[in-house]
C-alpha positions as CSV (number, residue, x, y, z in Angstrom):
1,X,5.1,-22.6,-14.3
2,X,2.7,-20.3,-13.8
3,X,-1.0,-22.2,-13.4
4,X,-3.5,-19.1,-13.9
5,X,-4.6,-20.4,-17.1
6,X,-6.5,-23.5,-15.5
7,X,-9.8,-23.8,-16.5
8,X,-12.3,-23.2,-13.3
9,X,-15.1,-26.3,-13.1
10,X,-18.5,-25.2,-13.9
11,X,-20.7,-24.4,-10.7
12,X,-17.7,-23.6,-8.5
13,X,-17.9,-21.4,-5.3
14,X,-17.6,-17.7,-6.6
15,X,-14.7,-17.1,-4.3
16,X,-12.6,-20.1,-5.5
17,X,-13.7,-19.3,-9.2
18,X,-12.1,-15.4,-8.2
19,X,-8.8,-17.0,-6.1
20,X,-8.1,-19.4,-9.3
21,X,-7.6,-16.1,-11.5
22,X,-5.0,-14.9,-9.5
23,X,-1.9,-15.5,-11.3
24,X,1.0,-17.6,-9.1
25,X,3.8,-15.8,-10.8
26,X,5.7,-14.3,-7.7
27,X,8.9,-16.6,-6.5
28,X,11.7,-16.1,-3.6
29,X,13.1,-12.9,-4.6
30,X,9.9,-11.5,-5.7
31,X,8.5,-12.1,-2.2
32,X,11.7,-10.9,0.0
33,X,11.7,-7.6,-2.0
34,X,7.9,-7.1,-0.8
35,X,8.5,-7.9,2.8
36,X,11.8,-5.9,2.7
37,X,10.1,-2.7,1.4
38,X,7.0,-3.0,3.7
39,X,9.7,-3.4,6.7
40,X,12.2,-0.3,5.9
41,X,10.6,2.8,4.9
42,X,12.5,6.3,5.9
43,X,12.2,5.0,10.0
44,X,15.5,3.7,9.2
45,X,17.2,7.7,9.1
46,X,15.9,7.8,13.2
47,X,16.0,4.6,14.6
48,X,19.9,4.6,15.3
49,X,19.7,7.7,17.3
50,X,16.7,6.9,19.1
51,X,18.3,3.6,20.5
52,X,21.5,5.1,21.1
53,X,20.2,7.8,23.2
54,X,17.8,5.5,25.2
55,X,20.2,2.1,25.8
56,X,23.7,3.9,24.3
57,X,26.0,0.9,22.6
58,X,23.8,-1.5,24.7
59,X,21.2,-0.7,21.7
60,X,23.0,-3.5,19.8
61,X,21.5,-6.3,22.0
62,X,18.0,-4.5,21.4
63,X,18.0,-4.8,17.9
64,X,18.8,-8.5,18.1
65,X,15.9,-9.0,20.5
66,X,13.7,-7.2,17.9
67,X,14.6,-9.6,15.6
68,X,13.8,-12.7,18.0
69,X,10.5,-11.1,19.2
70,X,9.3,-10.6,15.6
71,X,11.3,-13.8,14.4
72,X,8.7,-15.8,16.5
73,X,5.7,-14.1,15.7
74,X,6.8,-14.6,12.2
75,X,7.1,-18.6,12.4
76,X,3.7,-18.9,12.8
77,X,2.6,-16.6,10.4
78,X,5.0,-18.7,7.5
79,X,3.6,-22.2,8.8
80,X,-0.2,-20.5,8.1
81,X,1.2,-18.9,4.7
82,X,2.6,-22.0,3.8
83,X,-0.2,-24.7,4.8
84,X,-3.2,-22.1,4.0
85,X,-2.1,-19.9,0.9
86,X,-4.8,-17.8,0.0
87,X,-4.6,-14.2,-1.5
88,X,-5.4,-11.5,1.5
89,X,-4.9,-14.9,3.7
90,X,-4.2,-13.0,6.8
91,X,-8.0,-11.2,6.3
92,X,-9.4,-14.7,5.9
93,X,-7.6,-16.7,8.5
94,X,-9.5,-15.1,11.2
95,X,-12.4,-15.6,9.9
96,X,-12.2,-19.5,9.4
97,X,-11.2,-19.7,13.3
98,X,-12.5,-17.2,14.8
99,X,-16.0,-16.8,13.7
100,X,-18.0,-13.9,12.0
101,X,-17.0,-11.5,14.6
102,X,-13.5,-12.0,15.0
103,X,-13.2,-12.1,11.2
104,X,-15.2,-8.6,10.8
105,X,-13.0,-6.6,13.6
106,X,-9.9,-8.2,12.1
107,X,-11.3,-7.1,8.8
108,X,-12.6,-3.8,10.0
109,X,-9.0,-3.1,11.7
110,X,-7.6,-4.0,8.0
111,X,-9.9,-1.5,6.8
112,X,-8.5,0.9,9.3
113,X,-4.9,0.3,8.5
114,X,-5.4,2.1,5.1
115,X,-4.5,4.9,6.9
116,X,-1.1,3.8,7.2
117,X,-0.8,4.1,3.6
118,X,-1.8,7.2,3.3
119,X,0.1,8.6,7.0
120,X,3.5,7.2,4.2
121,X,2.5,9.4,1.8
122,X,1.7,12.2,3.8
123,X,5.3,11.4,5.2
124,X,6.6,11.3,1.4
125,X,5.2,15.0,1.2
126,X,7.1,16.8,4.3
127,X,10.2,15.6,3.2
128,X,9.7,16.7,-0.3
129,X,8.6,20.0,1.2
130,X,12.7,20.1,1.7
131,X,12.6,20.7,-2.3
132,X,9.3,22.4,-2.9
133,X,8.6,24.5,0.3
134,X,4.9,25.5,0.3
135,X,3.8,22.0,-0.1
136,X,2.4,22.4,3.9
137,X,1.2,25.7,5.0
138,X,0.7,24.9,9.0
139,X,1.2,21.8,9.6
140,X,-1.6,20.7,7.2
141,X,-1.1,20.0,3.7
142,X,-1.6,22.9,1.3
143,X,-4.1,22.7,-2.2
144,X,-0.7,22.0,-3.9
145,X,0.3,19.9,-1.3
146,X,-3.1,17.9,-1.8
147,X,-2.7,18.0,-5.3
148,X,1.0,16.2,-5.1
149,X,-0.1,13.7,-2.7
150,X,-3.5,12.8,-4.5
151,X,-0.9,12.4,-7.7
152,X,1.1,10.6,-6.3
153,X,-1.9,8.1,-4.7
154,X,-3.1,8.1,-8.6
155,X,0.4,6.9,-9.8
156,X,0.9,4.2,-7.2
157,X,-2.5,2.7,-8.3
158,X,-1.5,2.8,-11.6
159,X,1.3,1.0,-11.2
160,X,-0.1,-1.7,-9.1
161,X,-3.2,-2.0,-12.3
162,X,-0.8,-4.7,-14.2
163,X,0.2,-8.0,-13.8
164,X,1.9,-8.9,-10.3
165,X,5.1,-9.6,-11.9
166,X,5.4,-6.2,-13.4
167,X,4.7,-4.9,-9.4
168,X,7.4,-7.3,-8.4
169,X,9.7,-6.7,-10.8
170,X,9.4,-2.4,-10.5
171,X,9.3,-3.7,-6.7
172,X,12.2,-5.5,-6.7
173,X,14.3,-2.4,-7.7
174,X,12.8,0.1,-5.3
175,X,14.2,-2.3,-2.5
176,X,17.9,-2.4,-4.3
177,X,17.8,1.4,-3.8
178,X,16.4,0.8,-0.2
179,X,19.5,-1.8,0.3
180,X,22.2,0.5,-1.9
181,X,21.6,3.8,-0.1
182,X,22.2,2.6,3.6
183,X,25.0,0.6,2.6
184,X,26.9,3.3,0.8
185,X,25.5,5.4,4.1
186,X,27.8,2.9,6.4
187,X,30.6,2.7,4.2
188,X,31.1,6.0,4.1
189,X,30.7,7.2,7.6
190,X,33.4,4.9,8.7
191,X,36.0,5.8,5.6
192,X,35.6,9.6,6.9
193,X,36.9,8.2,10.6
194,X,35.5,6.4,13.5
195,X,36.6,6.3,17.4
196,X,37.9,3.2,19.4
197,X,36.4,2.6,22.2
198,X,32.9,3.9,21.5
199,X,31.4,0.3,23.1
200,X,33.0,1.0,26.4
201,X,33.6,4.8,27.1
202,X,31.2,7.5,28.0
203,X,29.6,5.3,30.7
204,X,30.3,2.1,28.8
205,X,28.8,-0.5,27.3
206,X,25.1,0.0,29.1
207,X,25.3,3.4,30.4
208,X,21.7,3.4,31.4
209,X,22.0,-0.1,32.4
210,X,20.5,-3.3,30.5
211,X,16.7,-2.2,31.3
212,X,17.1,0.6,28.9
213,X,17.2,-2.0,26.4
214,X,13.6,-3.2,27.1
215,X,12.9,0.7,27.0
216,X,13.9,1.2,23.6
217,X,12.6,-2.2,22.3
218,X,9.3,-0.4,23.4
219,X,9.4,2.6,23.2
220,X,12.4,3.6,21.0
221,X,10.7,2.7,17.9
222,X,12.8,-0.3,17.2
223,X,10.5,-3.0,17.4
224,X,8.6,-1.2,14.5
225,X,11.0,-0.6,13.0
226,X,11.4,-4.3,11.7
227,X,7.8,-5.1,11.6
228,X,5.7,-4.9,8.1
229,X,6.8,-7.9,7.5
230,X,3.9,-10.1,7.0
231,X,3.6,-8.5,3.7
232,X,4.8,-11.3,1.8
233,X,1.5,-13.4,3.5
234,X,-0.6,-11.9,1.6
235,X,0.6,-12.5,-1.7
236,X,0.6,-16.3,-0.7
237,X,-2.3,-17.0,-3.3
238,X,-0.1,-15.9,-6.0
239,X,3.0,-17.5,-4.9
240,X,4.9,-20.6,-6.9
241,X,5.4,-23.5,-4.1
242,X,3.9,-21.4,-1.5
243,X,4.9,-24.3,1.1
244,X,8.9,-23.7,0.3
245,X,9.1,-20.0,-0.5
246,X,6.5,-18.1,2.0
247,X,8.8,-19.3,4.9
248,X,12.0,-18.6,2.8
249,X,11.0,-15.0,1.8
250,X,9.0,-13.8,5.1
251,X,12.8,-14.8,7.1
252,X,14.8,-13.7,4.5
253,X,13.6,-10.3,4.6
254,X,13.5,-10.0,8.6
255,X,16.7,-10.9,8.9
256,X,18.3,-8.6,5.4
257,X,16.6,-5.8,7.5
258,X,18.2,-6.4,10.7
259,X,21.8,-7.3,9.4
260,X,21.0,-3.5,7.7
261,X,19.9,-1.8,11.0
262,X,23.0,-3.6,12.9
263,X,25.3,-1.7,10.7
264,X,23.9,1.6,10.9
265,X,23.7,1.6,14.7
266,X,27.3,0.5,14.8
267,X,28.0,3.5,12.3
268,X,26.1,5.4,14.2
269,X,27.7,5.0,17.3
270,X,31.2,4.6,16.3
271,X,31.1,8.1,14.2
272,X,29.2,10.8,16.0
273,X,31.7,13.5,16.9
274,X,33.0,13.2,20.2
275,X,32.4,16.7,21.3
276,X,28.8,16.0,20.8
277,X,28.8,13.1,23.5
278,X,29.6,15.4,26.4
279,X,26.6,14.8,28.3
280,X,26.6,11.0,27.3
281,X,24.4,9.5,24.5
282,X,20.9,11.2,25.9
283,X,22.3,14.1,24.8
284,X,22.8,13.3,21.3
285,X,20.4,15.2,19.5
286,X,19.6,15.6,15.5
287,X,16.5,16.5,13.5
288,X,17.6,14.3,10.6
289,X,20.1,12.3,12.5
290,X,22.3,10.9,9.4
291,X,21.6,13.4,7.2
292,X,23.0,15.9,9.5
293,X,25.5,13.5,11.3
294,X,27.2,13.5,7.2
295,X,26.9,17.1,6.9
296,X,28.7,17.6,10.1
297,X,31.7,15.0,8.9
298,X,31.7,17.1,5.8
299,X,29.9,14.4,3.3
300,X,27.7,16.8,1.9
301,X,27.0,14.2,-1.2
302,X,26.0,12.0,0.9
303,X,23.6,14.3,2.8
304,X,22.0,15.0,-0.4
305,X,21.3,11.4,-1.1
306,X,19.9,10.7,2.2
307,X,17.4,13.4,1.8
308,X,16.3,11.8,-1.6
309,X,16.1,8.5,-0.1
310,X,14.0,10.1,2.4
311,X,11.4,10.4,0.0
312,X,12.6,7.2,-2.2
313,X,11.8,4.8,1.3
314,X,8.2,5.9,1.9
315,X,7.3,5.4,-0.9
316,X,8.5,2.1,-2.1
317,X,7.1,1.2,1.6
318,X,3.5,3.0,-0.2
319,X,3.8,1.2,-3.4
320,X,4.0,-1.9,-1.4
321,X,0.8,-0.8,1.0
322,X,-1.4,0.1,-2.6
323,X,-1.0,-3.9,-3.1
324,X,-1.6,-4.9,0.1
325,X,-4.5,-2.7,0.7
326,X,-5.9,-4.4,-2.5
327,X,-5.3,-7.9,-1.4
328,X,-6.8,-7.0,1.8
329,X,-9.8,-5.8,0.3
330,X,-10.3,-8.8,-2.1
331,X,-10.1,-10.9,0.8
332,X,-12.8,-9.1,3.0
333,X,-15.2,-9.1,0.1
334,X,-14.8,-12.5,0.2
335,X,-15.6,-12.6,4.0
336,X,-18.7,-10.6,2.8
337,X,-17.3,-7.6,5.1
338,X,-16.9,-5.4,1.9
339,X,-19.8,-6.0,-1.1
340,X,-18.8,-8.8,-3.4
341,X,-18.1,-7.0,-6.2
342,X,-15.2,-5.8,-4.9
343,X,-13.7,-10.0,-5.0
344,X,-13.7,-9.5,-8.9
345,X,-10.0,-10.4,-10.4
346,X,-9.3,-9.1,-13.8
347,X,-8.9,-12.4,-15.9
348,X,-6.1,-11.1,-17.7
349,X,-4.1,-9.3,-15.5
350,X,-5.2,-11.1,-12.7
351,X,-5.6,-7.9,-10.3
352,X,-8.4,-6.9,-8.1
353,X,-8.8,-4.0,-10.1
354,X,-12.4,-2.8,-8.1
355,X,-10.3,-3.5,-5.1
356,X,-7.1,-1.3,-6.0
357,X,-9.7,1.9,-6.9
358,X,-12.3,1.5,-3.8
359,X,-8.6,2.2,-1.5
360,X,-7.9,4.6,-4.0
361,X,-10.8,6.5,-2.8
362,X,-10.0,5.7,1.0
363,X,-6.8,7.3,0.6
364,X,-7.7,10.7,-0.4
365,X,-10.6,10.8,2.0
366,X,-7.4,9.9,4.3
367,X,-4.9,12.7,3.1
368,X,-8.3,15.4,3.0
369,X,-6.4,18.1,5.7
370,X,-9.3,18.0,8.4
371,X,-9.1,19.6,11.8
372,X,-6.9,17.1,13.8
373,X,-7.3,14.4,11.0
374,X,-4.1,13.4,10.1
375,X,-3.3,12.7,14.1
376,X,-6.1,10.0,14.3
377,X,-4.4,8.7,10.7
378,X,-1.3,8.3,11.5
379,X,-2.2,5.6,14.1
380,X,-4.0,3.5,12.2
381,X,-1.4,2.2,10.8
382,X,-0.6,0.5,13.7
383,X,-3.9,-1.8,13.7
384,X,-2.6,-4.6,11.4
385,X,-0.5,-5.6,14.8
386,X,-4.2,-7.3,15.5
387,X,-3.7,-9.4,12.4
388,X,-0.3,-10.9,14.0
389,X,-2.2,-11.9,17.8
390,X,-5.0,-13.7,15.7
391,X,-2.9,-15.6,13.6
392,X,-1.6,-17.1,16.8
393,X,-4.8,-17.8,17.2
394,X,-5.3,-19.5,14.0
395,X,-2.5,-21.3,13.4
396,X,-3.6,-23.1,17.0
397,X,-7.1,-23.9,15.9
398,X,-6.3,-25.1,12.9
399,X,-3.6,-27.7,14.3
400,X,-6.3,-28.9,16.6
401,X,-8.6,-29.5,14.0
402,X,-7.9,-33.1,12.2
403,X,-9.6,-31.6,8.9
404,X,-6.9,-28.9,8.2
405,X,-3.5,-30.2,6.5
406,X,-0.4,-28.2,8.0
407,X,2.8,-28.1,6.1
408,X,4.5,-28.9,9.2
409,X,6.9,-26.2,8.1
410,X,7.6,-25.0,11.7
411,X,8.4,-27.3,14.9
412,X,7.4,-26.2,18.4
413,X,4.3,-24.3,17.2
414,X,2.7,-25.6,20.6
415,X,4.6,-23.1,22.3
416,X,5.7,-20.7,19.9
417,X,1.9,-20.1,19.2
418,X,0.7,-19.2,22.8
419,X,4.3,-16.8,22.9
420,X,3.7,-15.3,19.7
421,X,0.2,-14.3,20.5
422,X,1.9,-12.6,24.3
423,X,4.9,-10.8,21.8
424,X,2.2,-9.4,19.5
425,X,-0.1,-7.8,22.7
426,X,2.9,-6.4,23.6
427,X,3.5,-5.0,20.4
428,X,-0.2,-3.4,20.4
429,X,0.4,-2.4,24.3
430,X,3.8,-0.6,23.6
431,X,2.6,1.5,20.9
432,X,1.3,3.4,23.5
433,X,-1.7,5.2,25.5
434,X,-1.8,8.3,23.3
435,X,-2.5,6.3,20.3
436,X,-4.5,3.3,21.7
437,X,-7.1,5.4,23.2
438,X,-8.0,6.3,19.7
439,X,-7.5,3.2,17.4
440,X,-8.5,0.2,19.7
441,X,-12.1,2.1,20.6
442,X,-12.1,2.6,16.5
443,X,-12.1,-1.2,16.1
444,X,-14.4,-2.0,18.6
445,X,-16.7,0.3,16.6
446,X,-16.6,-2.6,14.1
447,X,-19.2,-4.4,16.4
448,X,-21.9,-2.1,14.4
449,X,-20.4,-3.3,11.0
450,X,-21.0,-6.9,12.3
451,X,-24.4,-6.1,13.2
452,X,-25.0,-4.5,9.9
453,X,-23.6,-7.7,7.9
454,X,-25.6,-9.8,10.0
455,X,-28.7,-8.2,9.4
456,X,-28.3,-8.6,5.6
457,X,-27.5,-11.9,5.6
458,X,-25.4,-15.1,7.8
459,X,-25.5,-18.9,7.8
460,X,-27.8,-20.1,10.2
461,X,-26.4,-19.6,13.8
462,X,-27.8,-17.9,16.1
463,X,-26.1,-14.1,17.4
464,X,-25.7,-15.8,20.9
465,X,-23.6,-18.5,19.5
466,X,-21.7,-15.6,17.1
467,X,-21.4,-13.7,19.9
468,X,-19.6,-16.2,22.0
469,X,-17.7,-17.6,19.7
470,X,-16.0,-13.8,19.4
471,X,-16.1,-12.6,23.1
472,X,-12.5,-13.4,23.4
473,X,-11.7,-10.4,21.3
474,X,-13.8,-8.0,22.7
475,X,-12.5,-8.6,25.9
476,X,-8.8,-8.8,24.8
477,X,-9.6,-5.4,23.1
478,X,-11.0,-3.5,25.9
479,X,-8.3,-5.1,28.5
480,X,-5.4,-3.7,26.0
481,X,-7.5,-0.1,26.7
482,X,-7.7,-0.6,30.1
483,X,-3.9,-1.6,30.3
484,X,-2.6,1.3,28.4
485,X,-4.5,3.9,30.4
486,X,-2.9,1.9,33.7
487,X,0.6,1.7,32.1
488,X,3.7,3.5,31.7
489,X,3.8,4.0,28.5
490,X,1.9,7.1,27.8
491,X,-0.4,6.3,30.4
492,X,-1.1,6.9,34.3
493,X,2.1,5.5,35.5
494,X,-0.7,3.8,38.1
495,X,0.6,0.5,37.1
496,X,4.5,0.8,37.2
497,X,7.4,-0.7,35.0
498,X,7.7,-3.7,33.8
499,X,5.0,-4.6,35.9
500,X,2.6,-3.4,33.2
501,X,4.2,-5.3,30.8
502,X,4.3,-8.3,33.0
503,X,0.4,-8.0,33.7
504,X,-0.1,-7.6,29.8
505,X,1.7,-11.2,29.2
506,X,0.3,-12.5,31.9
507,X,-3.5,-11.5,31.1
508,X,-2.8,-12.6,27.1
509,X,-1.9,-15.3,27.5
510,X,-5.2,-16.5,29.5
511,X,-7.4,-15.2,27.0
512,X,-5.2,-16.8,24.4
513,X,-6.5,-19.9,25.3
514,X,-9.9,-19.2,26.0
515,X,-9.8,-18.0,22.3
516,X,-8.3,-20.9,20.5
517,X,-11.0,-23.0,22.8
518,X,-13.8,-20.7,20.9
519,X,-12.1,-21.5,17.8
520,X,-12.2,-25.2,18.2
521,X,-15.5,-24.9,18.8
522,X,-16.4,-23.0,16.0
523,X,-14.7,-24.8,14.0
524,X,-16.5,-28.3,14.8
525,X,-19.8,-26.5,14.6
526,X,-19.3,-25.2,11.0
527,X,-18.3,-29.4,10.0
528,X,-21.4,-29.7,11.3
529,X,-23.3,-27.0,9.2
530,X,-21.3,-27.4,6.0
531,X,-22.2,-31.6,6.5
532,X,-17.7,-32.3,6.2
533,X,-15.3,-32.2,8.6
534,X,-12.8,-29.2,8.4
535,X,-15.0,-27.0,6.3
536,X,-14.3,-23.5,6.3
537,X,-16.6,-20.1,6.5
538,X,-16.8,-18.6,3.6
């Protein structure tokens, strides 16, 4: 039973008066479908291909290893979810461990993610260009173009403006489609004929040998290809029995995605045409890999759907982002990163409605066609892979601090914490150097928003002690810049494979525990403010 109707005690804390107007209505399948449709958007219609051609049938063992890698990064974000549930709780978890200026780069970062909304839409737009051609006009959206994809922004607000069960509910059948449409995909490339013997011939079953599959975990878009899936975190605040559905929901999801991107690689290898596979699986090559691959076998039906799904995927992956964009931006008002006004939750629908229209606005300014605009975009995206590394960090602070009540949800969080926070640098440092040089200098940039925030207003301690308590990030953030540029992905090549990868785990995991011994600190010194032990910034 929902308990959103509870009267709020006179003189409470504004933000806990705001967090108790958030209605707890979503439950286990309300929660997988979120972190289901933030995981598979249209990356799904490449992904096969792109592994196939890097590892060939070996591929399979990479997507499991996805799975792993993000399963344990996931652990400790569910034990968090599921001890701490809070609405935008990964904004706010940093904050409470980390200090004012690890909470305001996370937060800044969030900010900066935004962007990966609108890079969805954008993507929604090119592949309806495939029906209304004039929607881009060189490269760049057109008026009309900008017209369809400010619509479209408009629309997705709208229907994130009611209650959260509506969103769930319209949510839940966006991600049936997302589940239907691949599965009708695999069926029907193996009834039109599949080849024996597609694990072992043309090189066999690791033609590029068993390194390649490191390659294309990297590099082959595969390990984001099941990330997103944090989503269901930041609903947490209006979740029924946070404690036993959070962790359901958040593994559910990973592992419904997997099981789906298991099949299609199978399909995928088993039923390309063999006359295509004459210079092995690197030289596989399709624009629109199953879409073509079905008009080739003659499944022109099929080829139609894709195309639509092409457009369905994106955007139930953007209706998903409008929510969480809103929840993020509740939760950094309430960090004071954003204005307060912006923590309002309407009392009867019990939606951050000031929230939902301020990212409104960031998303146009996003999709405006400027002169090499949409190339700094698209990246951004990538920036809520901070959010997973200081979780990690979190989740160990918090355990060392006798004030904070874990669920106890997850065993072995002594070492899946430290190993989590390694897996998510590695995340960040495989997205790349072309696209690190621009976002990770664009969150350091957040240093000027702290200084800002500080200057209008902080508790007491003095910006030596604020300072210190954050270093950790800083650092971790310039030595991720530093990496990339030396690394081979994208980068030099000065610092060869896998030593750069190596040198990434190795150097993370040092400042992993300098950061959780900040945290600790912090942590002890805000009892000591706040006059209780375990009291948390606000």
């Amino acid at each position: 039973m929902s308990d959103h109707h509870t009267p709020v005690e006179a003189g409470a804390p504004e933000e806990a008066v705001q967090e108790r107007r958030l209605h707890r209505d979503l439950g286990f399948w309300g929660l997988t479908a979120i972190g289901f449709s933030n995981i598979v958007g249209s990356g799904w219609l490449f992904a096969a291909m792109y592994a196939s051609r890097t590892a060939g049938p070996a591929s399979l063992l990479t997507w499991v290893g996805a799975g792993v890698l993000c399963g344990l990064v996931a652990l400790v974000m569910v034990e968090l979810g599921a001890s701490r549930p809070e609405g935008g709780g990964t904004v706010r978890w940093p904050l409470y461990t980390g200090g004012r200026l690890v909470g305001t780069l996370i937060g800044w970062s969030v900010l900066l993610s935004v962007g990966g909304t609108a890079a969805e839409i954008s993507a929604i737009m090119q592949y309806a260009d495939h029906y209304l051609p004039g929607i881009y006009d060189g490269g760049t959206l057109s008026a009309t173009g900008l017209g369809l994809a400010v619509a479209l922004s408009v629309l997705l607000t709208a229907l994130n403006w009611f209650a959260v069960r509506t969103f769930a509910r319209l949510n839940t059948l966006v991600a049936v489609f997302k589940i239907v449409v691949p599965v009708v995909t695999v069926i029907a490339l193996f009834a039109s004929g599949w080849h024996a013997g597609r694990l072992t011939d043309h090189g066999g079953f690791a033609p590029y040998g068993y390194a390649a599959c490191l390659s294309a975990l990297a590099g082959g878009g595969i390990v984001y290809s099941v990330n997103g899936f944090q989503a269901p975190l930041d609903f947490s605040g209006e979740t029924r029995n946070p404690r036993r559905t959070i962790p359901a929901s958040v593994l559910t999801g990973i592992g419904l995605a997997l099981l789906m991107y298991l099949a299609l690689q199978l399909a995928f290898l088993f039923t390309v045409p063999e006359d295509l596979l004459g210079h092995g699986w690197q030289g596989v090559h399709f624009d629109s890999p199953f879409g073509q691959l079905a008009l080739v076998l003659n499944l022109h039906w099929l080829s139609s759907l894709l195309y639509a799904d092409a457009v369905v995927s994106p955007g139930g992956s953007a209706y998903v982002g409008v929510a969480l964009n809103a929840r993020h931006t509740y939760a950094l008002a309430k960090n004071h990163t954003l204005p307060r006004t912006f923590m309002q939750v309407d009392r009867r629908s019990g939606i951050p409605h000031r929230a939902l229209v301020l990212n409104l606005a960031v998303i146009v300014v996003f999709l405006l066609p400027f002169g090499g605009w949409q190339s700094i975009v698209s990246i951004m995206g990538d920036m809520y892979l901070l959010i997973y590394a200081a979780s990690a960090v979190a989740v160990a602070v918090f355990r060392a601090d006798p004030g904070t009540d874990m669920a106890g949800w997850v065993p072995g969080l002594g070492w899946i914490a430290p190993v989590s926070f390694v897996v998510s640098s590695e995340f960040v440092y495989w997205s790349g150097w072309h696209d690190l040089r621009l976002a990770l200098p664009l969150v350091l940039a957040g240093l000027l928003l702290f200084l800002v925030m500080r200057r209008s207003g902080h508790d007491g301690r003095p910006l030596a002690t604020e300072v210190r308590e954050g270093l950790w990030l800083v650092v971790y953030l310039a030595v991720l810049t530093l990496l990339s540029w030396l690394g081979t992905f994208e980068g030099s090549g000065r610092l060869p494979a896998p030593y750069d990868s190596l040198t990434v785990a190795a150097v993370t995991a040092a400042i992993f525990f300098w950061a959780v011994r900040s945290g600790v600190r912090q942590m002890r010194r805000t009892a000591l403010l706040d006059g209780r032990a375990g009291a948390p910034l606000t």
